[in-house]
Structures are given as structure tokens and as C-alpha cells.
C-alpha positions as CSV (number, residue, x, y, z in Angstrom):
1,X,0.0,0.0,0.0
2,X,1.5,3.6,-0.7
3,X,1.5,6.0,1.8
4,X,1.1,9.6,2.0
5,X,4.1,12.0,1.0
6,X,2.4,14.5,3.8
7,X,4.3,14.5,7.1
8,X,2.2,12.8,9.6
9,X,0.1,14.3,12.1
10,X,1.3,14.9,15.5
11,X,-0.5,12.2,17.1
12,X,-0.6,11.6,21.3
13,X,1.5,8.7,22.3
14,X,2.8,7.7,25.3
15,X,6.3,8.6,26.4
16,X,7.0,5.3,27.6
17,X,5.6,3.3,23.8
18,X,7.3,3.1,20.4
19,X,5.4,2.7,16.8
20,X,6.2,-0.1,15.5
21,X,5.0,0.7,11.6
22,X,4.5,3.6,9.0
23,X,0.7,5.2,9.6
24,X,-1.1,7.2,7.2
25,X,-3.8,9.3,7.8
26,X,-5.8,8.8,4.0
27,X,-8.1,6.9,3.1
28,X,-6.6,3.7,1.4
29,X,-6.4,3.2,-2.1
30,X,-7.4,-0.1,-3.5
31,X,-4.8,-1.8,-5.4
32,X,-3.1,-2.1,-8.5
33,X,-3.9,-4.5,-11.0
34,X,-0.6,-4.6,-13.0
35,X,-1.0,-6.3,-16.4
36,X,3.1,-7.3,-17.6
37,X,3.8,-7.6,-21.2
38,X,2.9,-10.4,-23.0
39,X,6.6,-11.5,-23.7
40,X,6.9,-11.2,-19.9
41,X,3.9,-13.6,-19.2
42,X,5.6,-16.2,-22.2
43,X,9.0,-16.5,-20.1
44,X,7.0,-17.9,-17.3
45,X,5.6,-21.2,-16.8
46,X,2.7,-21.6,-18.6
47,X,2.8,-18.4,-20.5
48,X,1.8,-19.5,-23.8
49,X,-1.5,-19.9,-22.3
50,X,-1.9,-16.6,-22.9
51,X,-2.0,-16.8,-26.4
52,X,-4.9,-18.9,-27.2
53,X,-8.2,-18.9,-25.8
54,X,-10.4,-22.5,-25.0
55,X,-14.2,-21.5,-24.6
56,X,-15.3,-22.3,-21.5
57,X,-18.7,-22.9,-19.7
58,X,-17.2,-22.1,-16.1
59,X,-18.4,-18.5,-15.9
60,X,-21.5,-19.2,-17.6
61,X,-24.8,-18.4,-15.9
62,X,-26.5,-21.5,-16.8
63,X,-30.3,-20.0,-16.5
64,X,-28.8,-17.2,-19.5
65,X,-27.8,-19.7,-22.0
66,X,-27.7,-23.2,-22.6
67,X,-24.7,-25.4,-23.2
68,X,-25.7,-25.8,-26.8
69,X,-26.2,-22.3,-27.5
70,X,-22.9,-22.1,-26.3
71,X,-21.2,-24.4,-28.4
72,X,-23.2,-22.6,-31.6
73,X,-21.7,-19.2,-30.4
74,X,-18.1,-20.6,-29.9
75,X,-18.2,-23.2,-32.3
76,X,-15.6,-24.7,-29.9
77,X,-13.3,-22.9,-31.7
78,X,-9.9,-22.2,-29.7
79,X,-8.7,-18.6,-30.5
80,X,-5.2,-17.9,-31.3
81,X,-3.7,-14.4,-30.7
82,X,-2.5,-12.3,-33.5
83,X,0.4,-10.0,-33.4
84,X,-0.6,-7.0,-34.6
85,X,2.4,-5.2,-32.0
86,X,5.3,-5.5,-34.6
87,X,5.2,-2.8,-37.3
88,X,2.0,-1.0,-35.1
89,X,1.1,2.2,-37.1
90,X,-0.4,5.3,-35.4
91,X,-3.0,5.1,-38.6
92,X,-4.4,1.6,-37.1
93,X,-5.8,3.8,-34.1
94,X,-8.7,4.2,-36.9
95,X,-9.5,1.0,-38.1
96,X,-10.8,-1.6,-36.3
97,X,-9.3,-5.0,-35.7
98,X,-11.0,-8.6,-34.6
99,X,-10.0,-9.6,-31.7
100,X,-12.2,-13.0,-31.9
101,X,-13.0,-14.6,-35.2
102,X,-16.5,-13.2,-34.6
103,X,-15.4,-10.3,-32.7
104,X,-14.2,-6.7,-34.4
105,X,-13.0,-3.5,-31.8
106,X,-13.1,0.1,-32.9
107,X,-13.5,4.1,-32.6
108,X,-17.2,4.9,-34.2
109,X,-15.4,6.8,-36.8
110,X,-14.9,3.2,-38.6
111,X,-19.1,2.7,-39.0
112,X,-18.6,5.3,-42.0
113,X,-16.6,3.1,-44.0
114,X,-19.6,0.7,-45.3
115,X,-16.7,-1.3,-47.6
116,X,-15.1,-2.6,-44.0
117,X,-18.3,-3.0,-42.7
118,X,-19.8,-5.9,-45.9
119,X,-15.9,-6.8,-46.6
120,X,-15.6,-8.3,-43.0
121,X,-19.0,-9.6,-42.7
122,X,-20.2,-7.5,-39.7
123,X,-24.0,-7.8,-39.0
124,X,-24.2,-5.7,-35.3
125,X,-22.9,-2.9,-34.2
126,X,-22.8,-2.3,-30.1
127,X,-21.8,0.9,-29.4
128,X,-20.6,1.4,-25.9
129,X,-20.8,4.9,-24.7
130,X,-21.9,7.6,-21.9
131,X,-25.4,7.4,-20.6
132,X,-25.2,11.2,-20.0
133,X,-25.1,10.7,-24.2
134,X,-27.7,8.6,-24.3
135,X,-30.4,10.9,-25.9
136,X,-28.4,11.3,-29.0
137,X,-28.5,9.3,-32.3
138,X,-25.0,8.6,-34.1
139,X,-25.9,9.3,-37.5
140,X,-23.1,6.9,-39.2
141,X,-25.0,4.1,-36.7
142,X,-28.1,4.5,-37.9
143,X,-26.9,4.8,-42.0
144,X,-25.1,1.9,-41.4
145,X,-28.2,0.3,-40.6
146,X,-30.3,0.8,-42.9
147,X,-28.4,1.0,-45.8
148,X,-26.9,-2.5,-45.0
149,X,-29.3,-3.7,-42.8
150,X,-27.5,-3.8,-39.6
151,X,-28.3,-4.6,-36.2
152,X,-27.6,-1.6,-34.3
153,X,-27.5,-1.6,-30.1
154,X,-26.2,0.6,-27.9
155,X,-24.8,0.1,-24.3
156,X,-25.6,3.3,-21.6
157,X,-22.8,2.9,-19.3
158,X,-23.4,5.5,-16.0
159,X,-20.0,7.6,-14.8
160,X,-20.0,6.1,-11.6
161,X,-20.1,1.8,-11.4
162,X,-21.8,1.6,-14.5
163,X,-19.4,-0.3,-16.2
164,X,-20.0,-4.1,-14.7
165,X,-23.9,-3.6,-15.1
166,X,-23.0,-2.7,-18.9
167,X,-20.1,-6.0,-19.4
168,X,-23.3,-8.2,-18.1
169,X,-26.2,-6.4,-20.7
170,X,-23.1,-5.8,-23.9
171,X,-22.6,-10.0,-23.0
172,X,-26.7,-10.9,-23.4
173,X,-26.8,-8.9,-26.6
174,X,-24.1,-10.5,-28.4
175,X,-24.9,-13.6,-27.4
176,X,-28.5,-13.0,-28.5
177,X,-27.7,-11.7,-31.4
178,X,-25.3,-14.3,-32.9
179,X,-27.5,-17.0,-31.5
180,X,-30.4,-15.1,-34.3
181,X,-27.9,-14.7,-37.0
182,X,-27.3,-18.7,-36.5
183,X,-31.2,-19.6,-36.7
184,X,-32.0,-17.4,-39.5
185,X,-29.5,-19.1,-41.6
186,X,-30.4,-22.6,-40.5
187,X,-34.3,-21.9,-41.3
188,X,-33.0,-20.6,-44.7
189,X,-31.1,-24.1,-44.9
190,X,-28.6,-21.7,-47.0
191,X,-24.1,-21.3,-46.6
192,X,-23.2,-20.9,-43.0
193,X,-22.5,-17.3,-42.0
194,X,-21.6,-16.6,-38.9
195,X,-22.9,-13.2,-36.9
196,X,-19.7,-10.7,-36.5
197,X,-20.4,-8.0,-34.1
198,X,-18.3,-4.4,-33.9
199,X,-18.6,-3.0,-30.9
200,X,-16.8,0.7,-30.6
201,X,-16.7,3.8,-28.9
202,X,-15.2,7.5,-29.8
203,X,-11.5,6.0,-29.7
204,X,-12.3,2.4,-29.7
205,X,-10.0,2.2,-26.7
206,X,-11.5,2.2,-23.5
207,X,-15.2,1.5,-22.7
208,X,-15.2,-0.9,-25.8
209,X,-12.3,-2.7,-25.1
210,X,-13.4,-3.2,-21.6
211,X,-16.7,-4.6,-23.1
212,X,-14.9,-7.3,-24.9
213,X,-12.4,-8.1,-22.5
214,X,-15.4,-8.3,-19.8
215,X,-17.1,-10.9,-22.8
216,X,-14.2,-12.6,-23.6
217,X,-13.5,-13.3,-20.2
218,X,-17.1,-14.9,-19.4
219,X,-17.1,-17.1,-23.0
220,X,-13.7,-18.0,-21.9
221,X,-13.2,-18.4,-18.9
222,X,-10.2,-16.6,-18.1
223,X,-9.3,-13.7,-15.3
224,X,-9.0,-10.0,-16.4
225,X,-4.6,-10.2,-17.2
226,X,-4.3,-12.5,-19.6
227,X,-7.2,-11.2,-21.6
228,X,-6.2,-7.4,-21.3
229,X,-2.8,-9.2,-23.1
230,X,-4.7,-10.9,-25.6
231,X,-7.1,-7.8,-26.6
232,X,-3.7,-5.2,-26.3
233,X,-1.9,-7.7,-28.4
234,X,-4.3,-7.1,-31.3
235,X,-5.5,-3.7,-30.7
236,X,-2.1,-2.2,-29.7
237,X,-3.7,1.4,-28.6
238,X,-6.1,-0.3,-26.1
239,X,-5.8,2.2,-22.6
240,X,-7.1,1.2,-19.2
241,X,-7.4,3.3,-16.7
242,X,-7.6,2.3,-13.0
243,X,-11.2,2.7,-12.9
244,X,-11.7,0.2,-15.9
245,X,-9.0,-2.7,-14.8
246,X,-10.8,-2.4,-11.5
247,X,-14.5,-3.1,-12.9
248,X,-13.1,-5.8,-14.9
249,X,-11.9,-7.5,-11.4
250,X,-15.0,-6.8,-10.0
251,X,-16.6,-8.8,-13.2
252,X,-14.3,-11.7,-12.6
253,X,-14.9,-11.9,-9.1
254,X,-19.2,-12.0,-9.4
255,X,-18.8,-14.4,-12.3
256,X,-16.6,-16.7,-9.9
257,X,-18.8,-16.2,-6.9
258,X,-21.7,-17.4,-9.2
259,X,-19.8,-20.5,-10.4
260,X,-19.3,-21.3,-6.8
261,X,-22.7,-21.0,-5.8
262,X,-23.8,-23.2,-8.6
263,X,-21.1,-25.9,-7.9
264,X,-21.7,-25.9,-3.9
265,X,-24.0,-29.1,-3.0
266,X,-27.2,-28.3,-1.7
267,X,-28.1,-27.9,1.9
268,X,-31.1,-30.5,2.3
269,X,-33.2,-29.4,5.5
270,X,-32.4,-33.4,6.9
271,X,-28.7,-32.0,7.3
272,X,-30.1,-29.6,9.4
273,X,-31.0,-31.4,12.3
274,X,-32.5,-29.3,14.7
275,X,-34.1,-30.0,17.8
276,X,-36.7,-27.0,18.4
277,X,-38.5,-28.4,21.8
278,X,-35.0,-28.4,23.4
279,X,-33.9,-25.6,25.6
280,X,-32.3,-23.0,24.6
281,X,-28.4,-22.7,25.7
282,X,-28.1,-19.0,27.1
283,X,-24.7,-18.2,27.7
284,X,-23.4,-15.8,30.1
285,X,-23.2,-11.8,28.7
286,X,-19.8,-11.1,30.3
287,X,-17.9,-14.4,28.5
288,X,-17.3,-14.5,25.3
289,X,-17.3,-17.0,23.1
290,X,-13.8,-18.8,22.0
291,X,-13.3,-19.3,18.3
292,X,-13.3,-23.2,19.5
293,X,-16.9,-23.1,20.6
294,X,-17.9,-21.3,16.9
295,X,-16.1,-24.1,15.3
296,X,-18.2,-26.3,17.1
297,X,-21.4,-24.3,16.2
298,X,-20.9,-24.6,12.8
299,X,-19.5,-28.0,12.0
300,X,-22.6,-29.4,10.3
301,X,-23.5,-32.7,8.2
302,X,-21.2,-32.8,5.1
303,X,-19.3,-29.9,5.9
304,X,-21.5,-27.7,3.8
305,X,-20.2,-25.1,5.9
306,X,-17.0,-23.8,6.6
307,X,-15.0,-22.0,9.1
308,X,-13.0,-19.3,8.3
309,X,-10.0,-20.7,10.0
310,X,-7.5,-19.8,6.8
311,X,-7.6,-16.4,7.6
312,X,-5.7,-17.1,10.8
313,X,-3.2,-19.1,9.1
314,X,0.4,-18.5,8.9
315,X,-0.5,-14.9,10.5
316,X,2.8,-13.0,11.8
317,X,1.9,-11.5,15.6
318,X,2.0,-7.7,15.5
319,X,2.0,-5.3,18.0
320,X,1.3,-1.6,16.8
321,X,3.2,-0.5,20.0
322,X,6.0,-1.5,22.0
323,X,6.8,-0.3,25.9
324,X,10.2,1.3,26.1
């Protein structure tokens, strides 16, 4: 944690006691996710992972989509990185590259050029942006539509934690959207053609690349560093703030929280055998209850709950003061 440059407050303290570590009289900062170069992470063990992508059902809500529109979205397809870092032009900053096969990231600027948009296939647009913007139209979003016939969506993000509610609602319309592209063909029983959706905002580089690193991340299975590599890898201007890494990690963390919930067995009410005609124990107000006696109060039938005993582990004794 860093500290303060300010001198420190004079503070009361005994004459006869001694700090024994650094105080700081802000309010802490959470920390820093730091996201180390690709050819960092490939030195390591296990690097390479980093370079291709396996879907993943993990971080799927199960209730939102079904394993087999899963598998029509992914196509269990592994995705391999591609380069684009080597011979990076200041120019690319305007185009927009795919990050997935089905996949494109961009500034808006690039929903004017209608040969990019048939060339590469695209049938959605997402446009990530402001919500304070949200009354406005983009005209090249709505030409684009209708002179190519276009899906066109846009995701309000709010200035202030906005940004996870917007990865979970940018994540349903894709997947809805590719899932329609993939019926429509099938009830024409004509070539396949898979849906490709663009999503973009003004630079391409910030809310729209956290909106398909936060989708990439839940088709895929992975935490927030290795796809920030993967995405920056391909769209070499890609910039994160603080704000943005952290709303990623807070993405991570609900989509892991839900995996465990679904994976934890279920707590049958024959597990919980209580006896309600017995007395109550009432224990005495001024004793207070050892952690031993809470271990004991909740060691139930299968262990379907657990003590929080790891948080004491390997925990170094610190005083705050010492007595000259």
C-alpha cells in the first residue's frame, strides 16, 4: 500500500511506547492490478496460455444460456492471438481489428466506412458509450443500418459503477444476437455465415475494449490479465485506466462467486437437524465466546459449511506498539 508524501500528524502517544510501523492518515487506495507484457507472461511457466483462448462454460450463468447455444456461439473454436504489435502504425488507431474470429474492436469513426463494414462480414454494431449521451443518435450508426441492414444496439454505461452492469447487458446482446444470426441461416437451410459483431466507442479504446475483454472473459473463462494481453496484443492502442481494470476484477470476481454457488451441494433441510422443543443454551453476557466453541457451532453434516479458520493461518503477531 503507498502512503502519503504529507508528514504525519502529530498524534498523542505515550512517552513510555514506540510505533512499531508507518501510519497514514488517508483513506486507502485499493490496489493495482498490473498487467506485464505479453513477452513477460511467455517466459513464465505456462505463458503460452496466454496466447490462445479455450471456450469455457465455467463463468456461464446456466439460466442465460444453454450449453448448446454455447457451443453454436463458440463453435468450440480455440482462438489464437494475432500479433498485430510488430510494425503497429499510429493510422491503425482508426481502423478496427477482430479480436475473436467473430469479434471486431473500434472508434465509431470506422461505422462510416460501409466497404469494411460488408468486406468483413459484420451484422451488429454495439456501441458502448456515456449514458449522460444517451439521448443522442450517431448518425453513421443509424446509415449503417439501414443501408446494410445492420443490427444496431447501444450500451448506456453510468459515470459512476456503471461499467460491470454494462459488461453483463453488452454479454446478453451478443450472445442473443449471434444465437439469431445462426437460426435465421439454419431456417434458410442456406451457406453458413456466422454473426460478427463491432462494438466501438469514440477512440475504440476504453469502454469498448473493456466490453470485450469483460465478454471474452465470461465465453472463456479466463481472469482479467491474460485477456487485457490478448485484446492489447491485437489492438495495440487499447488504454485502461484504473477505474476500468478495477471493474473488470470486480466482473471476474461475481462471475466466480456465481460459479461457486452453482457448484456448492445443496443444503437438504435433513442435514439440518434441529431439535426445536430443546432448551435454549443462554450463555453468560460477560464471556465471550472462544473461536473453538464457533467451530463447534458450525461443523454441520457434510461440511456444507466452513470456518474461516485460513484467515488465521500463517498470520505473523504484530504489535502496533512496544513499551520502552
Amino acid at each position: 500500500m503507498a502512503y502519503s508524501s504529507k508528514p504525519e500528524r502529530s498524534a498523542p502517544v505515550s512517552q513510555d511506547a514506540m510505533r512499531m510501523g508507518s501510519y497514514s492518515y488517508r483513506a486507502p487506495s485499493p490496489p493495482t492490478i498490473n498487467v506485464p507484457s505479453l513477452q513477460q507472461t511467455l517466459l513464465s511457466p505456462g505463458g503460452e496460455a496466454a496466447t490462445k483462448l479455450v471456450p469455457s462454460f465455467d463463468y456461464i450463468d446456466s439460466s442465460q444460456l444453454s450449453r448448446h447455444d454455447f457451443d453454436i456461439i463458440t463453435r468450440q473454436r480455440v482462438q489464437t492471438v494475432r500479433d498485430r504489435t510488430e510494425g503497429w502504425l499510429y493510422e491503425n488507431r482508426r481502423r478496427a481489428q477482430p479480436i475473436l474470429d467473430f469479434l471486431y474492436l473500434g472508434p465509431t469513426s470506422i461505422i462510416r466506412d460501409h466497404d469494411f463494414l460488408l468486406r468483413e462480414s459484420i451484422t451488429m454494431i454495439l456501441i458502448a458509450r456515456d449514458a449522460r449521451m444517451a439521448t443522442a443518435r450517431l448518425f453513421s450508426v443509424d446509415n449503417a443500418a439501414a443501408t446494410l441492414g445492420i443490427a444496431a444496439h447501444y450500451v448506456d454505461i453510468e459515470p459512476s459503477n456503471g461499467l460491470v452492469r454494462a459488461y453483463a447487458e453488452a454479454t446478453r446482446l451478443i450472445n442473443h444476437h449471434l444465437l439469431a444470426v445462426h437460426h435465421a441461416q439454419a431456417a434458410r437451410q442456406g451457406h453458413e455465415q456466422i454473426g460478427k459483431v463491432l462494438v466501438a466507442c469514440e477512440t475504440g479504446n476504453s469502454r469498448s475494449a473493456a466490453v470485450v475483454i469483460a465478454y471474452i472473459m465470461a465465453m472463456y473463462g479466463k481472469n482479467v490479465v491474460p485477456i487485457i494481453q490478448f485484446t492489447q496484443r491485437q489492438r495495440f492502442c487499447c488504454s485502461l485506466d484504473s477505474e476500468i481494470k478495477r471493474s473488470l476484477q470486480t466482473w471476474e470476481d461475481l462471475m466466480r462467486a456465481r460459479r461457486a454457488v452453482s457448484q456448492a451441494p445443496e443444503v437438504h433441510s435433513h442435514s439440518m437437524d434441529l431439535d426445536f422443543g430443546s432448551a435454549p443454551i443462554v450463555q453468560s453476557a460477560g464471556a465471550k465466546r472462544g473461536i473453538d466453541s464457533t467451530e463447534d457451532a458450525m461443523d454441520v453434516e457434510d461440511h456444507t459449511m466452513v470456518d474461516d479458520l485460513e484467515r488465521f493461518a500463517n498470520r505473523q503477531s504484530f504489535a502496533p506498539f512496544r513499551d520502552l
